[in-house]
C-alpha positions as CSV (number, residue, x, y, z in Angstrom):
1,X,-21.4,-8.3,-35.7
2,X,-21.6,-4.6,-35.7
3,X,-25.0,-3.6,-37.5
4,X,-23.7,-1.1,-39.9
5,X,-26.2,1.7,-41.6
6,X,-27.1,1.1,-45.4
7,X,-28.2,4.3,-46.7
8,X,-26.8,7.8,-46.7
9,X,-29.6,9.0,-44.5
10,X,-29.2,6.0,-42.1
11,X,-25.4,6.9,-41.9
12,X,-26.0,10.3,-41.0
13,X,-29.0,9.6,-38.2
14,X,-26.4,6.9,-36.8
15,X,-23.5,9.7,-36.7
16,X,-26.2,12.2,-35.2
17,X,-27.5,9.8,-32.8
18,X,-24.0,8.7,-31.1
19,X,-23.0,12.4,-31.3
20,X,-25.9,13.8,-29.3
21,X,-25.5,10.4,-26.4
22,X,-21.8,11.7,-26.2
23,X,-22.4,14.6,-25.8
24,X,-25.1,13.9,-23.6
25,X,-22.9,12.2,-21.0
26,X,-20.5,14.7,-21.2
27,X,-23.5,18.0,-20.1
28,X,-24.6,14.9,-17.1
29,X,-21.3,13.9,-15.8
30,X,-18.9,16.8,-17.2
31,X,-16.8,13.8,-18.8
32,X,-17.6,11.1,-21.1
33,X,-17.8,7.3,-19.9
34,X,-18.4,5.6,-23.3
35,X,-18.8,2.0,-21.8
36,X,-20.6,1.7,-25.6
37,X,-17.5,2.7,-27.6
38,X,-19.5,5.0,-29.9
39,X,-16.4,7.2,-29.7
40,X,-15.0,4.7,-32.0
41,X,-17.4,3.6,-33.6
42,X,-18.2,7.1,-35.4
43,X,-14.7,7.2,-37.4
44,X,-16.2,3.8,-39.9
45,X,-19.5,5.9,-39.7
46,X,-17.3,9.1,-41.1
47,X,-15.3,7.4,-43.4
48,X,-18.2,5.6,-45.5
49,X,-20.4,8.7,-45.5
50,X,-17.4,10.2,-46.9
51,X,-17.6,13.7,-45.2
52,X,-14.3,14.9,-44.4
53,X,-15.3,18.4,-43.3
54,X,-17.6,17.0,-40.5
55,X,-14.7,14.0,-39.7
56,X,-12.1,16.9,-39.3
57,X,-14.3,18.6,-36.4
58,X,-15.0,15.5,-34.7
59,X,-11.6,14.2,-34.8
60,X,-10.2,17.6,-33.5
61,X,-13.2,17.0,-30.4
62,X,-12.3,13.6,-30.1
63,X,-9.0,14.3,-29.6
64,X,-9.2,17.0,-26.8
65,X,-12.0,14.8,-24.9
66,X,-9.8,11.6,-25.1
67,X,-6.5,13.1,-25.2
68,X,-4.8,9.7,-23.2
69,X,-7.2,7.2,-25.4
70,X,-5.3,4.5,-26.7
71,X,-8.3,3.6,-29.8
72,X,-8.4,1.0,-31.2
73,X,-7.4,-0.8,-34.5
74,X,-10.3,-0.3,-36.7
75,X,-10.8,3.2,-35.5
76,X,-7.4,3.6,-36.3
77,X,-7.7,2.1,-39.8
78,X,-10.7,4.7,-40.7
79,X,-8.7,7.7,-39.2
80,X,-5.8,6.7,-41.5
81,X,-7.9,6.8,-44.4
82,X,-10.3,10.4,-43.5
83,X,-6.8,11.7,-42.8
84,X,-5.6,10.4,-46.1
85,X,-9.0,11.9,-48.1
86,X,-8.1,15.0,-46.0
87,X,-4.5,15.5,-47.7
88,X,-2.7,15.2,-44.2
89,X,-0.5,12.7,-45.8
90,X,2.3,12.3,-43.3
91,X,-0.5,12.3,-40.6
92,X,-2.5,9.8,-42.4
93,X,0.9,7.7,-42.6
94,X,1.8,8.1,-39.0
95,X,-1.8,6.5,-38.2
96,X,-1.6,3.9,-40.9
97,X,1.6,2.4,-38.9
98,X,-0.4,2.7,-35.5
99,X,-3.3,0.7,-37.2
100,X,-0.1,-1.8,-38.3
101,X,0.9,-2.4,-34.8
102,X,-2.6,-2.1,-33.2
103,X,-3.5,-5.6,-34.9
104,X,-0.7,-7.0,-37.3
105,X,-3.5,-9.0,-39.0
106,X,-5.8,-6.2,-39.8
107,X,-3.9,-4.8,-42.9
108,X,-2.7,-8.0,-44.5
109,X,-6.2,-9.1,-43.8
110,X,-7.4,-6.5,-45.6
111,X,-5.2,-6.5,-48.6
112,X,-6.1,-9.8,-49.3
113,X,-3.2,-11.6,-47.8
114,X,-3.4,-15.3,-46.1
115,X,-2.2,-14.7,-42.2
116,X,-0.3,-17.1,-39.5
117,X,-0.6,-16.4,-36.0
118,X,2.5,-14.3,-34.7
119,X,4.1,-16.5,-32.0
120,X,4.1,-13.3,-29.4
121,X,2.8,-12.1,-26.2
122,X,-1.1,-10.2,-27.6
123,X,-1.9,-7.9,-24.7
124,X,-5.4,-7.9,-25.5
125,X,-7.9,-9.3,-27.5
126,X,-8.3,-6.3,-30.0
127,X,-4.5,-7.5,-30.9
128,X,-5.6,-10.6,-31.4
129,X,-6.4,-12.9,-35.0
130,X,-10.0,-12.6,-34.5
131,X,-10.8,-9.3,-34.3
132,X,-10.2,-8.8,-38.0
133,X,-13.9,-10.3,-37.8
134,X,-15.5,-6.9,-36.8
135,X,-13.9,-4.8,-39.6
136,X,-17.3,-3.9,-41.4
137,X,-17.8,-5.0,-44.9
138,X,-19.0,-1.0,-45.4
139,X,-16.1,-0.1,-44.9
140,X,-14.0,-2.2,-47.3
141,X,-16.7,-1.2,-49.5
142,X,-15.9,2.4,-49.1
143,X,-12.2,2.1,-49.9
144,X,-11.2,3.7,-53.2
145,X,-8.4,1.6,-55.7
146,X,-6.0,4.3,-54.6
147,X,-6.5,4.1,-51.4
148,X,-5.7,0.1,-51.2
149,X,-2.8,1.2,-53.5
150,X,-1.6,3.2,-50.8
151,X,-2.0,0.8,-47.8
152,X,0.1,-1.8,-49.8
153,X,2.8,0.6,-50.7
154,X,3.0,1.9,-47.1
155,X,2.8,-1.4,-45.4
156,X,5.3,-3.0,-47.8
157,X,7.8,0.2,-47.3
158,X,11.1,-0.3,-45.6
159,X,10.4,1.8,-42.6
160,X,7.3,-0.1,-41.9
161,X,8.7,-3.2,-42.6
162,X,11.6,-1.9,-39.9
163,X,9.0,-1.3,-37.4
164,X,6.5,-4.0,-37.9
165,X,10.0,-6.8,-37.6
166,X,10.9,-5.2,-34.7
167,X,8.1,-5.2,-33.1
168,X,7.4,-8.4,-33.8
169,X,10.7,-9.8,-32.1
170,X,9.8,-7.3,-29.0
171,X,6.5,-9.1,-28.2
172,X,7.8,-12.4,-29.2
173,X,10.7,-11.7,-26.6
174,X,8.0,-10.5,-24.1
175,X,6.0,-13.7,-24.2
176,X,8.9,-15.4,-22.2
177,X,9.4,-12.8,-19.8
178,X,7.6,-12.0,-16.3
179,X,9.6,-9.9,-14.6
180,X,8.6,-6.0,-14.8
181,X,12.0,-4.7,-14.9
182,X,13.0,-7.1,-17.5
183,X,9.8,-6.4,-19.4
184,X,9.9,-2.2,-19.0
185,X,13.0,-1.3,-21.3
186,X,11.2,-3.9,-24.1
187,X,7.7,-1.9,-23.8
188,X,9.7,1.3,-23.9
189,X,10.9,0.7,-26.9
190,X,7.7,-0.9,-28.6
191,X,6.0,2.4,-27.4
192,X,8.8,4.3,-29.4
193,X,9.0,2.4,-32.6
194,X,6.7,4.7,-34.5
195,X,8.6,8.0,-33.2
196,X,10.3,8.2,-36.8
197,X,7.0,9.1,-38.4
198,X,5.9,11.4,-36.2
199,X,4.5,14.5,-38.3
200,X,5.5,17.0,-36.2
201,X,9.3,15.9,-36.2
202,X,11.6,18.4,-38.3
203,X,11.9,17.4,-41.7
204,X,15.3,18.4,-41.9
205,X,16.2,16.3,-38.8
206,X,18.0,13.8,-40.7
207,X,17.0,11.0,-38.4
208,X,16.6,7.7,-40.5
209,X,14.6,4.3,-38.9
């Protein structure tokens, strides 16, 4: 289990610490390798020290250093949230529903809900049931009322309800199916489930999940 700082001061000399080895790599090898995964590991560090300004320029580095990084699901989870304390509310939305499909037991997990294993094809074990085990406790402790509010009200709205069904019947559908060409116009559409929410669509485009 991830050994998560205590203090204020221990947050920040964490934060510091995986900054400088990322940066580090990056002066040695001109990229960065991050076997480690402090990449991700800095957005729970963010979001319980509570520091939006700092989060903001890290997320805006980590973005142009991992521009093809897929995350993953408790990364996600924080980046929803530091979005959400930053006002980018149809951003912090957008990453909510990627958190959703990154591990459909994270959320419900989180809200306090009792969770079945989906009968469907989990491409890797951070998709998995038991990965919920590595969300820090900090980090549930760092939620505000509102923001649980929020992840209930978003995760029980129609349009995520649209995605996370169909999404659900994709993989299931997957699970019986080998052949790549059969299995390519499924993925395709998985991959453009979330399209709907994207931010930077127009807001006048009309376009309804």
């Amino acid at each position: 289990m991830y050994d998560f700082p205590k203090t204020e001061k221990a947050l920040k000399k964490r934060i510091s610490s995986y900054k400088a080895s990322l940066l580090k790599e990056k002066r040695e090898f001109g990229y960065v390798n991050d076997g480690a995964g402090k990449r991700y590991l800095l957005f729970p560090l963010y979001l319980a020290l509570n520091n939006t300004e700092e989060a903001q320029d890290y997320i805006a580095w980590y973005e142009n250093e991992f521009s093809d990084d897929v995350g993953e699901p408790i990364q996600k989870l924080c980046w929803a949230l530091i979005l959400k304390r930053m006002g980018k509310e149809a951003e912090a939305r957008k990453m909510l529903a990627e958190t959703m499909l990154a591990n459909l037991y994270l959320i419900p997990t989180l809200l306090g809900e009792r969770v079945a294993p989906h009968d469907i094809w989990h491409p890797s074990s951070d998709t998995q049931m038991h990965y919920v085990e590595y969300l820090p406790k900090e980090v549930l402790a760092s939620l505000m009322e509102a923001e649980t509010q929020w992840i209930s009200h978003e995760y029980e709205s129609p349009d995520f309800q649209h995605i996370r069904n169909r999404y659900i019947e994709i993989y299931h559908e997957l699970k019986g199916i080998k052949n790549i060409n059969e299995r390519k116009p499924l993925l395709d559409e998985s991959y453009s489930l979330l399209d709907a929410l994207d931010p930077k669509r127009s807001l006048d485009s009309g376009q309804k999940l």
